[in-house]
C-alpha positions as CSV (number, residue, x, y, z in Angstrom):
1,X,-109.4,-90.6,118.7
2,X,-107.9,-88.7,115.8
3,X,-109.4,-89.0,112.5
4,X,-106.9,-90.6,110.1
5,X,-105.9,-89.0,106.5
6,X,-103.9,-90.0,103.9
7,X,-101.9,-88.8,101.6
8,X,-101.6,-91.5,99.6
9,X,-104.2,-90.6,97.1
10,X,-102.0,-88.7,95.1
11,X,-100.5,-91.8,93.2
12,X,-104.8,-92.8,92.4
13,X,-107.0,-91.7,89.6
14,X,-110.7,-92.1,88.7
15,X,-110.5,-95.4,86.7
16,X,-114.2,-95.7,86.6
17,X,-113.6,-97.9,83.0
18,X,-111.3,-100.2,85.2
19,X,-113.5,-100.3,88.3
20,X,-116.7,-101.6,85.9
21,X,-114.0,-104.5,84.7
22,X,-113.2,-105.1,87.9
23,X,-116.4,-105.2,88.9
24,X,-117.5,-108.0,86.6
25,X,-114.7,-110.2,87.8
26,X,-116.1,-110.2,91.3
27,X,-119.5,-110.4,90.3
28,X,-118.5,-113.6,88.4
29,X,-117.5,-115.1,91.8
30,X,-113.8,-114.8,90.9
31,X,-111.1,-114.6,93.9
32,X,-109.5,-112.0,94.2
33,X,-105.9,-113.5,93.7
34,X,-107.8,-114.7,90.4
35,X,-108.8,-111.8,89.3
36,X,-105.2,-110.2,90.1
37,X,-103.8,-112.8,88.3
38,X,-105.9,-111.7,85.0
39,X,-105.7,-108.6,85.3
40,X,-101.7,-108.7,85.7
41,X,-101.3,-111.5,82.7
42,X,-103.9,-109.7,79.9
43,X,-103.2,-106.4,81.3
44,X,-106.7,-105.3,81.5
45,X,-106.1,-101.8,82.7
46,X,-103.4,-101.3,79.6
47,X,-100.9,-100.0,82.5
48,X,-97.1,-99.1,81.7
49,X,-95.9,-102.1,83.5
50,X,-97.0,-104.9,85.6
51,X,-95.4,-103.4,88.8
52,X,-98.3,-100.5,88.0
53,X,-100.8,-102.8,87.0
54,X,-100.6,-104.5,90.5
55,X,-101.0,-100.8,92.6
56,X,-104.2,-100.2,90.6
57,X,-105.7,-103.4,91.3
58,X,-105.2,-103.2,95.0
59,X,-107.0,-99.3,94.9
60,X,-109.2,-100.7,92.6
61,X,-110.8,-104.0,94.1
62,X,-111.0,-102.2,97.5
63,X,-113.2,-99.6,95.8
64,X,-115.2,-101.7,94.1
65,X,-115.5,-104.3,97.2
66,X,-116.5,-101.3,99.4
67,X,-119.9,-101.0,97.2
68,X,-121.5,-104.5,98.2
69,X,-122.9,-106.9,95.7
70,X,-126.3,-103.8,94.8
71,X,-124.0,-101.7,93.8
72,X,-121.1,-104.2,92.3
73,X,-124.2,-105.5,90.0
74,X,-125.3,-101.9,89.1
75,X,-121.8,-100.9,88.3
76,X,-121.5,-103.9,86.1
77,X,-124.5,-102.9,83.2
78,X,-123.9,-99.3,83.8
79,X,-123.8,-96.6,81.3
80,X,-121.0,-94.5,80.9
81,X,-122.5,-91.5,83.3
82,X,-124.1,-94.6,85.9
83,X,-120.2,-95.8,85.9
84,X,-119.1,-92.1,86.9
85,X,-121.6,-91.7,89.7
86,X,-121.1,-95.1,91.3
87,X,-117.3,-95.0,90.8
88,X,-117.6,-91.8,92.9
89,X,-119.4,-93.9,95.6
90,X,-116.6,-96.0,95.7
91,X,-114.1,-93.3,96.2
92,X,-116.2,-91.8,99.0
93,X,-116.5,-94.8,100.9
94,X,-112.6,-95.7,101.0
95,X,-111.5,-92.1,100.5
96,X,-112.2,-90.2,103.7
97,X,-110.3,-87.2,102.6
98,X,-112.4,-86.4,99.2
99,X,-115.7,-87.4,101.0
100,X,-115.2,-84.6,103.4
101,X,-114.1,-82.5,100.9
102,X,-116.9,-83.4,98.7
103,X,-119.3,-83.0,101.4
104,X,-117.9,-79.8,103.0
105,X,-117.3,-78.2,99.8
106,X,-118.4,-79.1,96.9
107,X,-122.3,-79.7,98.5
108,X,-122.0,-76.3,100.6
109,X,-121.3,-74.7,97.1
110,X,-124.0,-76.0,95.3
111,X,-126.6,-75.2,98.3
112,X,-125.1,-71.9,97.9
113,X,-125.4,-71.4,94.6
114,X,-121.7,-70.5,94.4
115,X,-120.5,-72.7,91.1
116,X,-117.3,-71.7,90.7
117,X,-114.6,-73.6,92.3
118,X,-111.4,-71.3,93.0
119,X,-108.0,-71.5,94.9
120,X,-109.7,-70.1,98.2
121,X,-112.1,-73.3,98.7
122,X,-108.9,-75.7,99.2
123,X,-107.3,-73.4,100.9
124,X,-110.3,-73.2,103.5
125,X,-110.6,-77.1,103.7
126,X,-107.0,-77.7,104.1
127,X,-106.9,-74.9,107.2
128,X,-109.8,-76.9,108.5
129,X,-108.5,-80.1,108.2
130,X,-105.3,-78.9,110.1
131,X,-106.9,-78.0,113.0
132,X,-108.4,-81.0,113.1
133,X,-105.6,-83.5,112.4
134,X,-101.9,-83.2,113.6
135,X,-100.8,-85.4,109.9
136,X,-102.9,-83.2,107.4
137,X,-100.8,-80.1,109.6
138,X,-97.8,-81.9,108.9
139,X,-98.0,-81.9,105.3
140,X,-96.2,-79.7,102.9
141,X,-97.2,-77.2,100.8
142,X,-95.9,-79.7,97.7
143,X,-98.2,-82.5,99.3
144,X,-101.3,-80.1,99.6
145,X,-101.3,-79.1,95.9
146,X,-100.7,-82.8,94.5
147,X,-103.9,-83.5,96.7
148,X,-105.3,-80.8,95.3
149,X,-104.5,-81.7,91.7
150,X,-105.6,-85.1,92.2
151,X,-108.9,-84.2,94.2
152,X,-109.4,-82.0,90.9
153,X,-108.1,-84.6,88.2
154,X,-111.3,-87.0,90.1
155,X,-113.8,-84.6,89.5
156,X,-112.8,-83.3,86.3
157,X,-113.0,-87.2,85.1
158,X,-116.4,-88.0,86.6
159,X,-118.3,-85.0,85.5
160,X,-118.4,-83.0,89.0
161,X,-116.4,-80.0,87.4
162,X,-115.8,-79.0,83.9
163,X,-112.8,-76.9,83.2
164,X,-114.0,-73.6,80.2
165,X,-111.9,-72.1,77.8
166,X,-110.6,-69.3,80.6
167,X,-109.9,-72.0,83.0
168,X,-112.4,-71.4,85.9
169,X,-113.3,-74.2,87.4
170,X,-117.5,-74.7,87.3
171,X,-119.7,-77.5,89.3
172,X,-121.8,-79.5,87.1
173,X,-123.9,-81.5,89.2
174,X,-123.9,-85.2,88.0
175,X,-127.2,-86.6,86.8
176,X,-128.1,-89.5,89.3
177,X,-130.2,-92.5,88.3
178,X,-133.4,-92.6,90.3
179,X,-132.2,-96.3,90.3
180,X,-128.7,-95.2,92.4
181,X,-130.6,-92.6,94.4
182,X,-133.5,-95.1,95.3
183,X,-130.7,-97.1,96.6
184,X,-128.7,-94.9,98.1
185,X,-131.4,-93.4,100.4
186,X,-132.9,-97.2,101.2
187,X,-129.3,-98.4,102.3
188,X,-128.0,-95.2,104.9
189,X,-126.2,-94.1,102.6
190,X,-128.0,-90.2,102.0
191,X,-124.9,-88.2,103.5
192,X,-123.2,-90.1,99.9
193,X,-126.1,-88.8,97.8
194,X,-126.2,-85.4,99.2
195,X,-122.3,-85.3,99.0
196,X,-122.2,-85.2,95.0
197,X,-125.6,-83.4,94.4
198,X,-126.0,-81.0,97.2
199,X,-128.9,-81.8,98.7
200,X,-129.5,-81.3,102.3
């Protein structure tokens, strides 16, 4: 069966801030049509409109769900770099598209000691990707570098790449918790680990 891609994360950002509020409502036992309801009426993510405000909570709670209740709870009395590194879990897990490319790319680099993210590393993924799915071949080139910009916009936002003065684009591998590793590696979850640091 063909593996399945979407497009669709071109209208999502990191939100980690949002995802740890988010979080905090399910770990108080709240419903999700509860916590929709709160975060729609008090506007908890400080969105444009409520039309918005609904989209993020549906990317949003599905992220956060996908963690399970170790994680949920972790993400919950996190510190601002703990939020960034589980967030990125999140967006793994439901994200297949970054996951790959985060586990093809950005952990090859790292092994290789090639820092330095440039055009040539999407273009490589994106040929790959082709081959191996008939909808990522059918995308145009608009809807490859909005992908690009928002696989990019992630990283930038959760401390995977920083950005210099001359624009190049340079890995900075996240500092992990031994509490999040510990877990990681005790729950099957080491291809996840590896992805953002590298590791074999």
């Amino acid at each position: 069966m063909e593996i399945r891609y979407s497009a669709g994360i071109t209208s999502k950002l990191f939100w980690g801030v949002e995802a740890k509020k988010t979080a905090c409502f399910v770990l108080d036992g709240l419903c999700k049509n509860e916590i929709k309801d709160i975060i729609i009426r008090e506007n908890i993510y400080q969105a444009l409109n409520e039309e918005r405000s609904r989209r993020m909570f549906g990317y949003i709670y599905n992220r956060v769900t996908s963690l399970g209740e170790g994680l949920i709870r972790m993400l919950t009395k996190a510190n601002s770099d703990d939020v960034k590194v589980i967030n990125m879990v999140s967006i793994l897990f439901t994200e297949r598209l970054i996951f790959e490319f985060m586990y093809e790319i950005y952990r090859q680099k790292i092994m290789l000691g090639d820092l330095y993210f440039v055009d040539k590393d999407f273009n490589n993924f994106f040929e790959a990707k082709k081959i191996q799915s008939d909808e990522v071949a059918s995308w145009t080139e608009t809807t490859q570098m909005k992908i690009r910009q928002t696989i990019l916009k992630m990283l930038v936002e959760g401390g995977f790449i920083q950005i210099d003065e001359k624009g190049n684009r340079i890995i900075t591998r996240p500092i992990i918790s031994y509490k999040i590793e510990e877990y990681l590696k005790n729950n099957g979850l080491q291809d996840y680990l590896n992805a953002m640091t590298g590791e074999k």
